[in-house]
N, C-alpha and C positions, 0 to 999 in steps of 0.2 A: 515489659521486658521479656524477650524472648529465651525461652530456656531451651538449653543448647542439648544436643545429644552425642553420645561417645562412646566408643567400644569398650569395653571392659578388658583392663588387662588382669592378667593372671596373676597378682600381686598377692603380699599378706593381706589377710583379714579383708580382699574382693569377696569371695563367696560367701563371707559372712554377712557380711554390708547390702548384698544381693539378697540374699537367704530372708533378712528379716524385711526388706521392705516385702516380696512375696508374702512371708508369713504375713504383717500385719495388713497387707490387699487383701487375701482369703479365710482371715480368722474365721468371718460370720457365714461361709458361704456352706452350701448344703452339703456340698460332700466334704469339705474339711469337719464339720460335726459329725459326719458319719464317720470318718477316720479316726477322730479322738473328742468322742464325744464331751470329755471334761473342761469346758475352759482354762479352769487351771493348768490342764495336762499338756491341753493345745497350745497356748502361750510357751510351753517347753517345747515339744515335742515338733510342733511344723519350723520353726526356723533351724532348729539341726537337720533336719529331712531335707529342706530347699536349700539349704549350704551345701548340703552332702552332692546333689542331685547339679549346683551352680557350680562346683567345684571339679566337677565331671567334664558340664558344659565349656568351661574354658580352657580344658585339652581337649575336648573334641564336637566345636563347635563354633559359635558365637554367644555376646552376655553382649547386651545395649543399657547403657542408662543416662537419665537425663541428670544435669550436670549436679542435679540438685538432689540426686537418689529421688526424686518421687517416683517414678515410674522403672522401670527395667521390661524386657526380651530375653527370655533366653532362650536360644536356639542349639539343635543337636544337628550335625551332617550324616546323611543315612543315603550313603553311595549304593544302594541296594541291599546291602547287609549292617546291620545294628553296629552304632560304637561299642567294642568292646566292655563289659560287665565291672561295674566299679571293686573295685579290689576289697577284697572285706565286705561287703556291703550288710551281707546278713548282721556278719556281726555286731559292726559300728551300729544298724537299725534298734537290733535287740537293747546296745548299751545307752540308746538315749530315747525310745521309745518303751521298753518296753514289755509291757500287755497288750498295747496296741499296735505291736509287729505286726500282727497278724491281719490287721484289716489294711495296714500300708502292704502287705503281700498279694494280699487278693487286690489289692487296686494296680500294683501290678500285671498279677495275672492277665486280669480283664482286658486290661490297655495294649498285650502284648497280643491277645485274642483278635484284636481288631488293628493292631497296627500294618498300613499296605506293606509292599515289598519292593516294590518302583522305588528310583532313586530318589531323592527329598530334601528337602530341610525339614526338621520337625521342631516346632513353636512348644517345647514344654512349658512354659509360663509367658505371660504377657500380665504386667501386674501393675497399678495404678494405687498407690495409697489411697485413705480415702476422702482427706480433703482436696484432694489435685483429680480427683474424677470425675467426667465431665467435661474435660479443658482441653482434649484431644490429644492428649500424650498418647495414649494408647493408639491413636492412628497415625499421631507420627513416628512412634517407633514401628509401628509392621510398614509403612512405608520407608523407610530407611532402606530395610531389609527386603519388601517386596523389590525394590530396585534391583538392587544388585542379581536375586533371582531373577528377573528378569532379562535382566541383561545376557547371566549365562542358560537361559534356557530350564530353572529347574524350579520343577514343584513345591508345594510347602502340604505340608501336613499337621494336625492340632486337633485337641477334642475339647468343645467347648466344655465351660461347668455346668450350667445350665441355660433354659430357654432362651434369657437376655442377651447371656453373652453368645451364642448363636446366630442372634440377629444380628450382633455388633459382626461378625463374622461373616455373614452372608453379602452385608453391605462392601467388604472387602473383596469378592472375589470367590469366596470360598464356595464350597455347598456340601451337602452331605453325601459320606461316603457312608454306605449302607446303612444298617439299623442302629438306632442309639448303644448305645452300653448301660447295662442296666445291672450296677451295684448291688449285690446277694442283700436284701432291704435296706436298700439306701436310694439316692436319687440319680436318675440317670446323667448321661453325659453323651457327646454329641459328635463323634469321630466326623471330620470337615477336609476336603481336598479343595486344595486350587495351584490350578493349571498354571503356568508361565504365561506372562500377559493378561492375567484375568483382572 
């Protein structure tokens, strides 16, 4: 049976539905540990951060998922200048993060350190639960989405997590834009451009 794909509308309780399939794709991965290094903490803490960050996405962007929630895309539109700064944000972070404000701030920073300035789409998550990984969900949702860039002519932009998912990226199109991003002791990450038609 083929599992179907579909934008995400901006409804009740979408961001959150979004939010936790992301958390529970990135629980184990190197830089979520370096975020909130507690498992206990993490299991709180990254699915209100991916709600907060999906709920952004669906004013100012695109949210893909497949019909079954295993997978989701979310994308942000970056017409040369950033979407606007989520309302609150510091604060909402502090009320459900946190001690570990502080290292979702530097992850921040860093990310804004390196983000181009060219017009774009930018890929903030691409997430694959983890028994449906492997099965191509994840290339057929940036194909979904590669289309229609295509079509209008406009770039994507993304930083991978690490090495693997780099390669899954490269295979798409992408390639690296300048030097990794390297997390104050933590593990790096992979800022990736791809051109229209690539």
């Amino acid at each position: 049976m083929t599992t179907g794909i579909a934008r995400v509308e901006n409804a009740a309780g979408a961001a959150e539905k979004v939010g936790a399939v992301i958390a529970e794709s990135f629980h184990d991965l190197a830089v979520s540990t370096w975020l909130v290094p507690p498992d206990e903490d993490r299991r709180r803490v990254l699915p209100a951060q991916f709600s907060m960050l999906t709920e952004h996405a669906l004013a100012h962007g695109e949210v893909y998922a497949t019909d079954d929630m295993s997978a989701v895309a979310v994308w942000f539109h970056n017409d040369g200048t950033p979407p606007p700064e989520i309302p609150g944000e510091a604060e909402r972070v502090a009320a459900f993060a946190g001690r570990h404000s502080r290292r979702l701030a530097q992850l921040d920073t860093e990310m804004a350190k390196h983000h181009p300035h060219d017009p774009h789409h930018y890929l903030a998550f691409l997430a694959v639960v983890p028994e449906r990984q492997g099965q191509g969900l994840g290339t057929r949702l940036l194909a979904e989405h590669h289309a229609a860039l295509d079509g209008s002519g406009v770039a994507a932009y993304l930083e991978a997590s690490n090495a693997r998912s780099r390669e899954f990226y490269l295979r798409h199109g992408y390639s690296d834009l300048g030097t990794p991003l390297i997390l104050p002791d933590g593990p790096p990450m992979f800022p990736m451009w791809r051109p229209p038609g690539s």
